[in-house]
Backbone bond lengths (Angstrom), bond angles and torsions (degrees), N, CA, C in turn:
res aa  C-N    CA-C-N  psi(-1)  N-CA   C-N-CA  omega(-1)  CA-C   N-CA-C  phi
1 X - - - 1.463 - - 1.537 110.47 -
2 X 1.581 124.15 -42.44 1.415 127.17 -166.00 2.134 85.66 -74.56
3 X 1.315 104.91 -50.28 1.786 84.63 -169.32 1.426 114.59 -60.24
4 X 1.303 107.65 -31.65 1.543 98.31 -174.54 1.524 108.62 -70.58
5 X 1.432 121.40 -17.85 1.500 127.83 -179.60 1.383 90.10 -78.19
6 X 0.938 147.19 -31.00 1.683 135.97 -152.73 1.100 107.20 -103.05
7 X 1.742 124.01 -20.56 1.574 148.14 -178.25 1.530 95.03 -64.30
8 X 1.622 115.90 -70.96 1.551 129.34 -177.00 1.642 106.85 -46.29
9 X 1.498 108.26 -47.63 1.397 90.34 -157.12 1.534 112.98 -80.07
10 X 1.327 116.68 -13.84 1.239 146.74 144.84 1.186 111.71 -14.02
11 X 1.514 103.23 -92.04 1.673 120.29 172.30 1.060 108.07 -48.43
12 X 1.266 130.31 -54.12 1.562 135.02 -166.23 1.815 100.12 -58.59
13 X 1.447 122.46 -39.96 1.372 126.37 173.01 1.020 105.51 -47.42
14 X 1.410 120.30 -84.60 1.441 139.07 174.65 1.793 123.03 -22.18
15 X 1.157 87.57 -30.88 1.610 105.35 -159.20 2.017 96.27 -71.36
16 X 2.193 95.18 -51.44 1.235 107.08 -161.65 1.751 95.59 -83.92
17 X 0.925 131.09 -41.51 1.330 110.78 173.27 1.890 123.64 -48.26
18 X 1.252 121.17 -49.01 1.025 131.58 160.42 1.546 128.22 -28.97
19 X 1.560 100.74 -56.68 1.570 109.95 167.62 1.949 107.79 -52.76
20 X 1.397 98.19 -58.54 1.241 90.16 -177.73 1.305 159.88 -71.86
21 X 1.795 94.44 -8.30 1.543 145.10 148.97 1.263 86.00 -45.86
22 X 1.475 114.86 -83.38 1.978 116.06 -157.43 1.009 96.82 -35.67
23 X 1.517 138.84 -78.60 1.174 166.38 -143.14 1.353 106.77 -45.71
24 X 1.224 97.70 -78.96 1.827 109.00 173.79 1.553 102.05 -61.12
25 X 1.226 143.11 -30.94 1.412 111.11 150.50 1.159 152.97 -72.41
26 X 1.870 110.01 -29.25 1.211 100.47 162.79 1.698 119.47 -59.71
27 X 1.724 117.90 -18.85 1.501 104.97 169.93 1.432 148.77 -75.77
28 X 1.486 91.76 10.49 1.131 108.24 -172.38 1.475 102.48 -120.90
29 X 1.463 117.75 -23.36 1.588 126.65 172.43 1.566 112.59 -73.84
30 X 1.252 100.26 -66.91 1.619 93.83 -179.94 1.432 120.44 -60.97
31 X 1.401 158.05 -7.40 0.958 116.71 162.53 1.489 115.97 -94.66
32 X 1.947 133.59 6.19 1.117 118.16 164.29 1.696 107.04 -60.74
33 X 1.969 103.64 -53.49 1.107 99.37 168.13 1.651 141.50 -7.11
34 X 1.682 101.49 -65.17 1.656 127.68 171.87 1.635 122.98 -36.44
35 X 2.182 87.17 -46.46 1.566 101.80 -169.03 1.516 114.26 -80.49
36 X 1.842 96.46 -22.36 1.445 68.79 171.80 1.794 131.39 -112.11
37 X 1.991 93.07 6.44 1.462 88.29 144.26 1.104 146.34 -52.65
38 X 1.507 93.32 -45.45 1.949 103.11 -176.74 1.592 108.48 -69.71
39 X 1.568 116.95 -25.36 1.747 102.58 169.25 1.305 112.66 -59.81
40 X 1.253 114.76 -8.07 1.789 91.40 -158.69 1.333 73.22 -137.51
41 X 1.333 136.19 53.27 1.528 130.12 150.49 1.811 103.99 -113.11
42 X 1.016 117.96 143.69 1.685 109.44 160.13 1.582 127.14 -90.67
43 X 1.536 103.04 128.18 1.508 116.30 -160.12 1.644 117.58 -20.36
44 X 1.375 112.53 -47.53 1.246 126.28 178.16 1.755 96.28 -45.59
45 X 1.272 141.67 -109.34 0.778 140.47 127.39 2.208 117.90 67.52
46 X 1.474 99.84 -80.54 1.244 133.73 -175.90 2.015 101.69 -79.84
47 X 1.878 105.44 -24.40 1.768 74.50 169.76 1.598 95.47 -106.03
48 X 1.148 139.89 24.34 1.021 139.77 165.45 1.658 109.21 -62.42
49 X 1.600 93.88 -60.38 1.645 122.41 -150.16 1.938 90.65 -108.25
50 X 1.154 112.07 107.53 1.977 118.23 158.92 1.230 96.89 -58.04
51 X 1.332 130.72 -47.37 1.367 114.45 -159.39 1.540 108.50 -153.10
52 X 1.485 110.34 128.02 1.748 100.16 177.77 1.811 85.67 -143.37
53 X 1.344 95.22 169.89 1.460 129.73 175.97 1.263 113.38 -87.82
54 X 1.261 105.20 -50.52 1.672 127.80 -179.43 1.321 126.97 -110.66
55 X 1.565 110.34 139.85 1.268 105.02 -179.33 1.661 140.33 -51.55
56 X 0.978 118.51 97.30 1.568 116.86 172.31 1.418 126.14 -57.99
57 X 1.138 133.94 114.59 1.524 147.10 -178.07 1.328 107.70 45.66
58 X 1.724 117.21 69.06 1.679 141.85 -166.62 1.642 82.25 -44.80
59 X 1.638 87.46 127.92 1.427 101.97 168.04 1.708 100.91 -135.28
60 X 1.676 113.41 168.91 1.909 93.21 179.50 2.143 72.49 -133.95
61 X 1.333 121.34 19.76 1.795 104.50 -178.61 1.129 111.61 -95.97
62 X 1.082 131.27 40.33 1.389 158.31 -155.80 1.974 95.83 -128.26
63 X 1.404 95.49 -88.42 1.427 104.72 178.95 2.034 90.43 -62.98
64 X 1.379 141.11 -46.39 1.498 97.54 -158.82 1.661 106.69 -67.92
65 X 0.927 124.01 -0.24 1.835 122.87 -173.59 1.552 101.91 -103.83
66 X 1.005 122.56 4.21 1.407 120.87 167.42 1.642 108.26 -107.61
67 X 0.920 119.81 -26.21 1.632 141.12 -166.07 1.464 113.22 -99.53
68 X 1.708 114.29 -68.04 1.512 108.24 167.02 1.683 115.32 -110.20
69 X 1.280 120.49 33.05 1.586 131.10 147.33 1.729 127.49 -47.41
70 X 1.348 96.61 -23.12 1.679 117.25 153.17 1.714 117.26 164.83
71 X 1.481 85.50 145.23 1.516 99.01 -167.48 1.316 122.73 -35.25
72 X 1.229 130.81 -30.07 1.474 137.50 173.46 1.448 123.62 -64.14
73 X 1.230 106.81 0.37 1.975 110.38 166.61 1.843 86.04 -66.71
74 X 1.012 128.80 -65.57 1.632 135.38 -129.21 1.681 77.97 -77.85
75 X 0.884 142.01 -93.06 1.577 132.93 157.99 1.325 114.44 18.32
76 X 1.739 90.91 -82.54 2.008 85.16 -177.04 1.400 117.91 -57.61
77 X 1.405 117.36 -14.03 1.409 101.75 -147.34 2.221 78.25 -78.72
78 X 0.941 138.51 -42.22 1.286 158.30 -143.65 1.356 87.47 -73.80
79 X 1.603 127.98 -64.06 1.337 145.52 177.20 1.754 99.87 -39.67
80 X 1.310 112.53 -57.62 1.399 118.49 -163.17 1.807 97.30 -65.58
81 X 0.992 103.47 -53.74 1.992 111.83 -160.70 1.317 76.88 -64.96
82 X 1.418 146.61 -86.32 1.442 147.39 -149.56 1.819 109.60 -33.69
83 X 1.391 100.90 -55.36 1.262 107.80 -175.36 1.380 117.73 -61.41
84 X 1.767 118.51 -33.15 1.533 114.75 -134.87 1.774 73.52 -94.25
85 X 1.848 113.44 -31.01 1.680 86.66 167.49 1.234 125.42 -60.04
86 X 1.509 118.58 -89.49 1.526 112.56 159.99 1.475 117.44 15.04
87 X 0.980 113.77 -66.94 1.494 117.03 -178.89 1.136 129.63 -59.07
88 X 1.192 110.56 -42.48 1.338 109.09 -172.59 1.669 109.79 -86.86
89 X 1.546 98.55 -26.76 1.934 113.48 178.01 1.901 86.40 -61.68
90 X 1.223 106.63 -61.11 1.970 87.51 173.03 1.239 127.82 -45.50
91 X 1.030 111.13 -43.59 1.597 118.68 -161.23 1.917 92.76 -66.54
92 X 1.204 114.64 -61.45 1.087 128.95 -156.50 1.799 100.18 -69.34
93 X 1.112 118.90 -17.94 1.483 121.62 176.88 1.246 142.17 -99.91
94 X 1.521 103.05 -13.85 1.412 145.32 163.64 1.617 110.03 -86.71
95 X 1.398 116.69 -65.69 1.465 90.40 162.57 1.729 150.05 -97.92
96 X 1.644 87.53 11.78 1.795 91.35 158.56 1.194 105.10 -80.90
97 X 1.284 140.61 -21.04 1.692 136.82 -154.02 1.602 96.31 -85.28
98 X 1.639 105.30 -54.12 1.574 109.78 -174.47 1.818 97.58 -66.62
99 X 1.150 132.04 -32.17 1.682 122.57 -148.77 1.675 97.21 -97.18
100 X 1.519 123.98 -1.16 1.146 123.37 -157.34 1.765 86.49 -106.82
101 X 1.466 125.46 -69.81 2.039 104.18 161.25 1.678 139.20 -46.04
102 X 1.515 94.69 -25.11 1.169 100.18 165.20 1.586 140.30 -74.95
103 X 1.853 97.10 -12.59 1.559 111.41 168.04 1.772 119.28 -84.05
104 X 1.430 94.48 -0.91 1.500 91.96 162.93 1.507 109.63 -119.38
105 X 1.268 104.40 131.48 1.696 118.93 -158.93 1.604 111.42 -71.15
106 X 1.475 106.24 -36.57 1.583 120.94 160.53 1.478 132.61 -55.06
107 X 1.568 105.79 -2.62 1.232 108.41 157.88 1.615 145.58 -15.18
108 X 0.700 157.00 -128.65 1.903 158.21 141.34 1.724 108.85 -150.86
109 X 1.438 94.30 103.33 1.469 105.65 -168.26 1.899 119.55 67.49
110 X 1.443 103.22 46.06 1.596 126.93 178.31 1.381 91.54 -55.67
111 X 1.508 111.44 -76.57 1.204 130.02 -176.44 1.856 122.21 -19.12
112 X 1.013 91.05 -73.37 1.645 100.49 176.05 1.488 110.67 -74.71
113 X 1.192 134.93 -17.94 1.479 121.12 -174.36 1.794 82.95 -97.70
114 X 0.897 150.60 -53.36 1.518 126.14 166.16 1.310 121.88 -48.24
115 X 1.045 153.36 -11.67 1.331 163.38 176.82 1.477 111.61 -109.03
116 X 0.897 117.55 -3.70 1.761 137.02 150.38 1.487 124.59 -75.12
117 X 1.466 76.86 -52.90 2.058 101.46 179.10 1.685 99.90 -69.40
118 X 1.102 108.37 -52.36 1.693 104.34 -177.27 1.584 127.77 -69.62
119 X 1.259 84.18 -13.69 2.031 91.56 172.20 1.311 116.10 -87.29
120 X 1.766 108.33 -13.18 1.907 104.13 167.24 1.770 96.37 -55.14
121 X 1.669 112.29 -63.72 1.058 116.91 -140.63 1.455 111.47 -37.07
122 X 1.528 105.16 -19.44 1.978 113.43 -165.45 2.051 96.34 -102.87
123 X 1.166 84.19 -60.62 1.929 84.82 -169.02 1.421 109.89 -90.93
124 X 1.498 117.41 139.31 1.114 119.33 157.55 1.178 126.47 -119.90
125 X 1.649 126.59 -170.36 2.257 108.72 -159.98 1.683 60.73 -96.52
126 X 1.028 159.35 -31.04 1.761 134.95 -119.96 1.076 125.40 60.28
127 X 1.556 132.19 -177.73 1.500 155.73 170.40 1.399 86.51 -53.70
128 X 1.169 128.55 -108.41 1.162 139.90 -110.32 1.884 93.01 -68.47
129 X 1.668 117.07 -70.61 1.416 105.34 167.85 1.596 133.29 -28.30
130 X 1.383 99.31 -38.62 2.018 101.49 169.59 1.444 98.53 -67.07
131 X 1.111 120.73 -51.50 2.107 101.64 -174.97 1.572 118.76 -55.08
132 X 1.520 112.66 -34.50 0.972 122.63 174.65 1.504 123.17 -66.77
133 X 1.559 102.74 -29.72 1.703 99.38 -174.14 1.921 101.20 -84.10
134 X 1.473 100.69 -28.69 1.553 100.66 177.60 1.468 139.31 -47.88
135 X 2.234 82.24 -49.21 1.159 104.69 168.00 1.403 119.39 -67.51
136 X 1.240 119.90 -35.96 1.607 97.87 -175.71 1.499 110.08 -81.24
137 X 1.816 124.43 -13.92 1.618 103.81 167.67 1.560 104.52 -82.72
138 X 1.057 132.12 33.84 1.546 128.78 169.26 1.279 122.03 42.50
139 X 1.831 100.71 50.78 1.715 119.22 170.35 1.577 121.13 -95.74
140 X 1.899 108.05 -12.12 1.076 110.95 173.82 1.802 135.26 -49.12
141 X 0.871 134.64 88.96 1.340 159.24 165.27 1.476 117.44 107.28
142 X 1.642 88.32 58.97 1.554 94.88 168.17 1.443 112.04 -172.88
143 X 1.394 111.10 151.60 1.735 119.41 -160.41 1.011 127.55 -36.34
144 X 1.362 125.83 -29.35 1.277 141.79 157.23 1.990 111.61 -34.55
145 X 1.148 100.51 -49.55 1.483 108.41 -163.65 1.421 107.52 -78.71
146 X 1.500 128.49 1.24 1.270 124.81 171.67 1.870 95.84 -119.68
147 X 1.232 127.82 -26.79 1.317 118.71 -177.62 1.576 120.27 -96.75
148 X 1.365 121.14 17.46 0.995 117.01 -163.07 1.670 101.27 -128.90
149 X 0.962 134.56 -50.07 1.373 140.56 176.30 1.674 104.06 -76.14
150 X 1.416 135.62 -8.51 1.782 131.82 161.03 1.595 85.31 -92.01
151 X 0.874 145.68 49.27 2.115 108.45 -168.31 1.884 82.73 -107.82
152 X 1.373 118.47 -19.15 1.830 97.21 -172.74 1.636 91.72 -140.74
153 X 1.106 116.03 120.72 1.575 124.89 -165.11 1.544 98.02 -120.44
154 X 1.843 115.47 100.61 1.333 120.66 175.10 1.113 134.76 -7.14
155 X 1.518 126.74 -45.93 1.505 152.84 -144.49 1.040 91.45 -113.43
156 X 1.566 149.85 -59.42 1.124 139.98 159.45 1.736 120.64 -51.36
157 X 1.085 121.24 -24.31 1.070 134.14 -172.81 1.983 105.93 -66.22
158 X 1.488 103.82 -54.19 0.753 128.67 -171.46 1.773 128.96 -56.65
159 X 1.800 90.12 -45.79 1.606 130.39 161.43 1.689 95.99 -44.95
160 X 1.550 91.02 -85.02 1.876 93.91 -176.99 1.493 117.40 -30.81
161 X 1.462 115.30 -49.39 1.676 112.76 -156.03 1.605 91.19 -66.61
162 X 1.794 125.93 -47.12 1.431 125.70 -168.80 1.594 113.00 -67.82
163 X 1.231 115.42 -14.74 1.392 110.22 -169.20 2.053 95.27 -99.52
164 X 1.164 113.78 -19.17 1.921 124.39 174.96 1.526 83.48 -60.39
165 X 1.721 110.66 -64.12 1.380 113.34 -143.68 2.010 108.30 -48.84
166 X 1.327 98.77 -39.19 1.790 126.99 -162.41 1.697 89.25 -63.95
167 X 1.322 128.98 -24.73 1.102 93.94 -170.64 1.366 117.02 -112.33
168 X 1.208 123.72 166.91 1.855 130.49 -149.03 1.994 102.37 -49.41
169 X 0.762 114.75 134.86 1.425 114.06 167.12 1.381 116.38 -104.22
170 X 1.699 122.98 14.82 1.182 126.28 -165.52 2.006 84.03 -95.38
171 X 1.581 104.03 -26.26 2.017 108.22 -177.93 1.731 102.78 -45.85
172 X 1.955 94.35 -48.12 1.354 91.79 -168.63 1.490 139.23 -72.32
173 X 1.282 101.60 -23.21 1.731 126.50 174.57 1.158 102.49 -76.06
174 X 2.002 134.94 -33.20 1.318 117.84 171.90 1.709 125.81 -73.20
175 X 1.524 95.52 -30.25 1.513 95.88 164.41 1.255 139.51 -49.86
176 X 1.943 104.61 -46.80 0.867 120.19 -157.39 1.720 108.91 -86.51
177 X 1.451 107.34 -10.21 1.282 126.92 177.38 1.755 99.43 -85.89
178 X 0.870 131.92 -16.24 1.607 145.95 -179.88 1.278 119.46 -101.59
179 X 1.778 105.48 19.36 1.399 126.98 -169.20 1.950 123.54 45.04
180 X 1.263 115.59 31.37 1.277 129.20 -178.10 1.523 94.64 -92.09
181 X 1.536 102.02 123.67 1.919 117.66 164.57 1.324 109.88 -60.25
182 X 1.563 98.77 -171.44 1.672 109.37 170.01 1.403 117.71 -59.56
183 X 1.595 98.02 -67.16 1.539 106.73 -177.68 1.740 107.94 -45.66
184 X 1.141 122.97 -50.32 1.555 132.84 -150.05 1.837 66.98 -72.10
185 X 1.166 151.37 -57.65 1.796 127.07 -138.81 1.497 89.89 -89.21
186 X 1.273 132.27 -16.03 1.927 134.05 177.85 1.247 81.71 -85.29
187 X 1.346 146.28 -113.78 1.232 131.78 -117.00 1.654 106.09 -89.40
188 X 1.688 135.54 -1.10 1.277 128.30 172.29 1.780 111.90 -85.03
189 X 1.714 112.11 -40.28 0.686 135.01 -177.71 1.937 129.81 -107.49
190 X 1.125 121.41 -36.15 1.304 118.18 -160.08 1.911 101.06 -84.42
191 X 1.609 88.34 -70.56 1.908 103.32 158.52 1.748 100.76 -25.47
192 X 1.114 119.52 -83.89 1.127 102.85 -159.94 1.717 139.80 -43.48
193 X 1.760 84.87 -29.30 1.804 91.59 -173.20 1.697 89.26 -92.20
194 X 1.498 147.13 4.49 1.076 158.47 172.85 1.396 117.78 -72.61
195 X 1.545 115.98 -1.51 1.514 108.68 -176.27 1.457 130.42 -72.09
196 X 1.203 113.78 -24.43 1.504 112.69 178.12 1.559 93.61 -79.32
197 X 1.573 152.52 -38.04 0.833 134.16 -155.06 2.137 100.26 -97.14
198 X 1.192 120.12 1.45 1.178 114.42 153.09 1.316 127.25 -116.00
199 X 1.099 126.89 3.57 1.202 128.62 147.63 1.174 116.32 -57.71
200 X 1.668 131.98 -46.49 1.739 125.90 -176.33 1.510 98.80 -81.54
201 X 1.326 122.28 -19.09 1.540 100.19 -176.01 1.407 98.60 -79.51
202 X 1.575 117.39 -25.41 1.568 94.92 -151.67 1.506 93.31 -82.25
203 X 1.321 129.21 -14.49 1.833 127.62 -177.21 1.657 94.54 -71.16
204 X 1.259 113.87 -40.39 1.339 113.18 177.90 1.602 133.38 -52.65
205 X 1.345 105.84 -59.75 1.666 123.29 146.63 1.240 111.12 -44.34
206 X 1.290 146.67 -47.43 1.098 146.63 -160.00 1.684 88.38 -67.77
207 X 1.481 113.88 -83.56 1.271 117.26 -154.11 1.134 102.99 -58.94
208 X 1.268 146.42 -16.87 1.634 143.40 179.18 1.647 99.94 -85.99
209 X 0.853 124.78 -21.50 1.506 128.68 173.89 1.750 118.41 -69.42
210 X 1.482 99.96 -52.49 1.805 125.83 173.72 1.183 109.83 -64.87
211 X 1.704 114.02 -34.86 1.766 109.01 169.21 1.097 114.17 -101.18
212 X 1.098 118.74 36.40 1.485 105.77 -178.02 1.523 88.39 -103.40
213 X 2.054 96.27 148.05 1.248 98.73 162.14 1.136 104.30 -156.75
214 X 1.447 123.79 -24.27 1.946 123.18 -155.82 2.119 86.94 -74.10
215 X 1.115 117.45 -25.45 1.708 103.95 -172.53 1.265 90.38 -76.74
216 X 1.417 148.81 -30.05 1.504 129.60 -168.33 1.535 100.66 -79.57
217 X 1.429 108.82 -20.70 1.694 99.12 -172.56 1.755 100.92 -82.23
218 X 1.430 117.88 -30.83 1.166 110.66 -175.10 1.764 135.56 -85.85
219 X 1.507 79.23 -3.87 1.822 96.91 -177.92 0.860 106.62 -138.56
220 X 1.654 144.41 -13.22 1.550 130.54 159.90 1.659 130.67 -116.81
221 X 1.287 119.45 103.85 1.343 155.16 -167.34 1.923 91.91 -48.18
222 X 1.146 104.04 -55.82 1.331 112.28 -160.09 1.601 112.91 -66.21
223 X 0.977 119.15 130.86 1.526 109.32 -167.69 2.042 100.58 -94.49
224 X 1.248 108.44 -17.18 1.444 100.31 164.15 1.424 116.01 -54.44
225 X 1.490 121.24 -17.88 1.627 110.45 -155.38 1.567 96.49 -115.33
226 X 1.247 107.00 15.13 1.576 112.91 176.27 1.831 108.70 -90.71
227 X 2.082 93.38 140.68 1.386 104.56 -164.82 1.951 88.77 -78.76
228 X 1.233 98.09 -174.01 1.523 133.34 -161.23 1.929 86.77 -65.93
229 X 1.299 101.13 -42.43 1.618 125.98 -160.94 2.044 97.47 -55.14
230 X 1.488 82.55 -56.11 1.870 95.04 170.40 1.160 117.23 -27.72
231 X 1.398 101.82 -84.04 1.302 127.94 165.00 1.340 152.76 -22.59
232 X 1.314 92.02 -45.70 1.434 117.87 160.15 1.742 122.50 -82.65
233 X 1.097 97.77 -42.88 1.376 103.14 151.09 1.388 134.99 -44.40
234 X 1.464 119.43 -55.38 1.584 128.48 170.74 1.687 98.89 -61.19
235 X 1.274 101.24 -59.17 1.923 97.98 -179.23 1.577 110.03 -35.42
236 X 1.786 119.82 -49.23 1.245 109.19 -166.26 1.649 110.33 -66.94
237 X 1.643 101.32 -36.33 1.815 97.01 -165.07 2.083 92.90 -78.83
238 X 1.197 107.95 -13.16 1.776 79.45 172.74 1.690 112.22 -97.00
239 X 1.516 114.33 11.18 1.716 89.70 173.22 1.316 89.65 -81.14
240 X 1.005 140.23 74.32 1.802 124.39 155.29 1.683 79.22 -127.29
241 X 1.438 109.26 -58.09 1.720 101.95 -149.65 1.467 102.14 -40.71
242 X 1.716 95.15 -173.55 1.313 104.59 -179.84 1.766 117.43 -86.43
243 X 1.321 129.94 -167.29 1.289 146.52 -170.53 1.372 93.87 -72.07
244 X 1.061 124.96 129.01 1.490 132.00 155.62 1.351 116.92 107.68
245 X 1.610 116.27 16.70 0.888 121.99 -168.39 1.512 97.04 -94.40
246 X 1.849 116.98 160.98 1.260 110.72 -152.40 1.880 117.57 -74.73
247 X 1.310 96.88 -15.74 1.602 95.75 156.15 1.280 150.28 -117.67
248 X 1.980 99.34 34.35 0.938 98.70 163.85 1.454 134.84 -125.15
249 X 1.246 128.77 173.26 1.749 102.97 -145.86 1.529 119.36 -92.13
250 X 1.160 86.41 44.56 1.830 84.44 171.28 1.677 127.67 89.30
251 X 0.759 104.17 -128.17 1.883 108.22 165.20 1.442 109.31 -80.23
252 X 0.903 107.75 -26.05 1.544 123.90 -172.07 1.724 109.36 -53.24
253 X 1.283 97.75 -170.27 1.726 109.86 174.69 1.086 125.74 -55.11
254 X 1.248 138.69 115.36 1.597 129.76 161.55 1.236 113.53 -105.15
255 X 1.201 128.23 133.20 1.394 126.37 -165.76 1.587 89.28 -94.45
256 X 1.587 118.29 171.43 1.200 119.38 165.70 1.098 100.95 -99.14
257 X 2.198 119.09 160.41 1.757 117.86 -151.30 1.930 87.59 -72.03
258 X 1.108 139.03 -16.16 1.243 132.16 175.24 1.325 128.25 -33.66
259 X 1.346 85.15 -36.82 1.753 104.71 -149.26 1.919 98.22 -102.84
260 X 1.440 81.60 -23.85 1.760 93.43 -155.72 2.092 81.85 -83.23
261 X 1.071 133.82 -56.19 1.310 152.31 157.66 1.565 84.22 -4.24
262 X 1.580 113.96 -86.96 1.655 120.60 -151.79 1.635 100.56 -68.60
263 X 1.137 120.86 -23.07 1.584 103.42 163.91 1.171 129.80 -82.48
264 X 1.595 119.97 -37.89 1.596 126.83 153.76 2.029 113.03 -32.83
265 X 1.175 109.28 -57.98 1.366 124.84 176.81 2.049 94.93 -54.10
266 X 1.151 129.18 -73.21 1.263 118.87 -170.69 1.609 128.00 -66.18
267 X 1.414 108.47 -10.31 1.474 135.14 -177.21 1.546 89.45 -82.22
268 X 1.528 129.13 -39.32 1.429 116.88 -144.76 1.472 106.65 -104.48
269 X 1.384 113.47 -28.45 1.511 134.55 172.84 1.590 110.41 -83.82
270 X 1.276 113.10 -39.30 1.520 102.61 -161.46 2.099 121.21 -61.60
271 X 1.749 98.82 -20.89 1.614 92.79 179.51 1.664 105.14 -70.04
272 X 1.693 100.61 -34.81 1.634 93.95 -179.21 1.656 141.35 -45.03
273 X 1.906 91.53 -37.29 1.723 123.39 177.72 0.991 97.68 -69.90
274 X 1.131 126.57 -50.43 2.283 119.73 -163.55 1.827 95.07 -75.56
275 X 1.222 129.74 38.40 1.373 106.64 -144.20 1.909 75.13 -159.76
276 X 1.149 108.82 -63.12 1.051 92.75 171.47 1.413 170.12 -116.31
277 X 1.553 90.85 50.60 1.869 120.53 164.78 1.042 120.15 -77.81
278 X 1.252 115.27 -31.32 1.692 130.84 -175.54 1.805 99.88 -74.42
279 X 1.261 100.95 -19.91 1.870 100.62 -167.37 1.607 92.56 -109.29
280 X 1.036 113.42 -16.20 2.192 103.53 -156.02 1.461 79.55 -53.76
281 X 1.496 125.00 -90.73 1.548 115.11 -168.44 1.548 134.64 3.20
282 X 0.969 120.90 -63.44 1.462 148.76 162.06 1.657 115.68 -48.48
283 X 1.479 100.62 -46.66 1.532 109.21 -159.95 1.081 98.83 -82.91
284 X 1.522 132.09 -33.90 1.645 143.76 -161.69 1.413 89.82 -84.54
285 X 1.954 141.40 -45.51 0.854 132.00 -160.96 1.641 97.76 -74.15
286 X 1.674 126.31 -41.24 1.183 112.85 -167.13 1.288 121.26 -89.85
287 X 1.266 109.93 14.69 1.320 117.11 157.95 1.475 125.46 -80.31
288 X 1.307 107.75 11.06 2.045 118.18 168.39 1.051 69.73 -131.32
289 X 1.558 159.06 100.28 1.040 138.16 96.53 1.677 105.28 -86.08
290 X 1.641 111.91 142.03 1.463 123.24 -162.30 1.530 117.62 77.89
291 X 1.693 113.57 -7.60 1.570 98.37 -173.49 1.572 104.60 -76.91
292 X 1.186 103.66 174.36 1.752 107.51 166.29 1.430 115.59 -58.20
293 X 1.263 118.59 137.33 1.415 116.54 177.92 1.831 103.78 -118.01
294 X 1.593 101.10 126.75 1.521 109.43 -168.58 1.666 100.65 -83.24
């Protein structure tokens, strides 16, 4: 009687988590779903229908006025991919290099360069002192000035040194007894057993790289060196203006900002999605990185 009671409540567990699994996914599925019906629906169409799944009267002049509305999408888009590597090859090289001495506690002056590192996490200089420190090393309007002051982010910093610490140090004493250096036990040995925990940083860097935009508005003048993010941005605040404004196409199509909105949204997300199936594996594993292991 007690197993068959423990069988039900079982199922009955199983049953209610499940619902609520669905649940919370379809709410988070259907409305990308929505956005990218309604891009590829034509306006007519969209005040008919509040809400569809599917495209209504498949249109693609939606995306060409977001896309060739002016030549500088094809630019940014180049600007954006260039950087979000770069970036993340920094990000990812700057703080394995620092988190890999810092996982041995015997360091020379451990002490204070962690207690350095931990006082970002609370204080920062602000806006206005970072323009100032940029400006006077003469990074103002150029790549440097957005990739160089993110390149080692405390909290990540921190991640790296605990996930070095977790792994066997008996690898490193056999190497090093096998006449293998520092570098040779980081990049023969450490990197390697390190993959689930750079795989989620590097999806991580990535997407903070692809959205980034308020540092290009605040330190680069030049509108050649602006990401996709820029761009898309100015596109959204000018579908309101009027006709003739300099990016929009003339006699031609104007989408309403509605419409122009749900393609901006699928233009800005979509390199991230094709991007990350190849990583979920990795990303799901380094998400217990530091948990208890039974």
């Amino acid at each position: 009687m007690k197993k068959k009671k423990f069988h039900f409540s079982h199922t009955l567990f199983n049953g209610v988590n499940m619902v609520i699994l669905l649940i919370m996914g379809l709410t988070c599925l259907l409305p990308f779903i929505f956005v990218i019906a309604a891009s590829l629906s034509s306006p007519e169409e969209l005040i008919k229908y509040n809400f569809i799944l599917w495209p209504k009267g498949f249109t693609l002049d939606s995306y060409k006025y977001v896309l060739c509305s002016t030549d500088s999408v094809a630019r940014s888009l180049v600007v954006s991919v260039s950087m979000t590597i770069l970036g993340t090859i920094i990000n990812l090289a700057f703080t394995s290099f620092m988190a890999y001495p810092l996982s041995h506690s015997n360091l020379f002056g451990y002490k204070v360069i962690m207690k350095l590192v931990t006082i970002t996490l609370v204080f920062g200089g602000g806006m206005i002192p970072t323009y100032l420190i940029i400006s006077a090393y003469g990074m103002l309007d150029s790549f440097s000035s957005v990739l160089i002051p993110g390149a080692v982010s405390a909290y990540n910093l921190i991640v790296f040194v605990s996930f070095f610490r977790s792994l066997p140090k008996e690898l490193e004493e056999a190497a090093k007894i096998d006449g293998c250096n520092d570098l040779g036990i980081f990049f023969k040995i450490i990197l390697p057993l390190s993959t689930p925990l750079l795989a989620t940083f590097t999806l991580m860097f990535a997407v903070g790289h692809w959205n980034s935009w308020f540092d290009y508005v605040l330190y680069i003048n030049d509108g050649a060196k602006w990401p996709v993010q820029v761009i898309l941005r100015n596109i959204l605040a000018s579908s309101n203006s009027a006709i003739g404004d300099t990016l929009m196409m003339g006699d031609d199509y104007v989408p309403p900002q509605d419409v122009v909105r749900y393609c901006v949204i699928v233009v800005a997300t979509l390199p991230i999605l094709v991007i990350y199936p190849f990583l979920q594996k990795y990303f799901t594993k380094g998400l217990t990185l530091g948990s208890v292991k039974g």
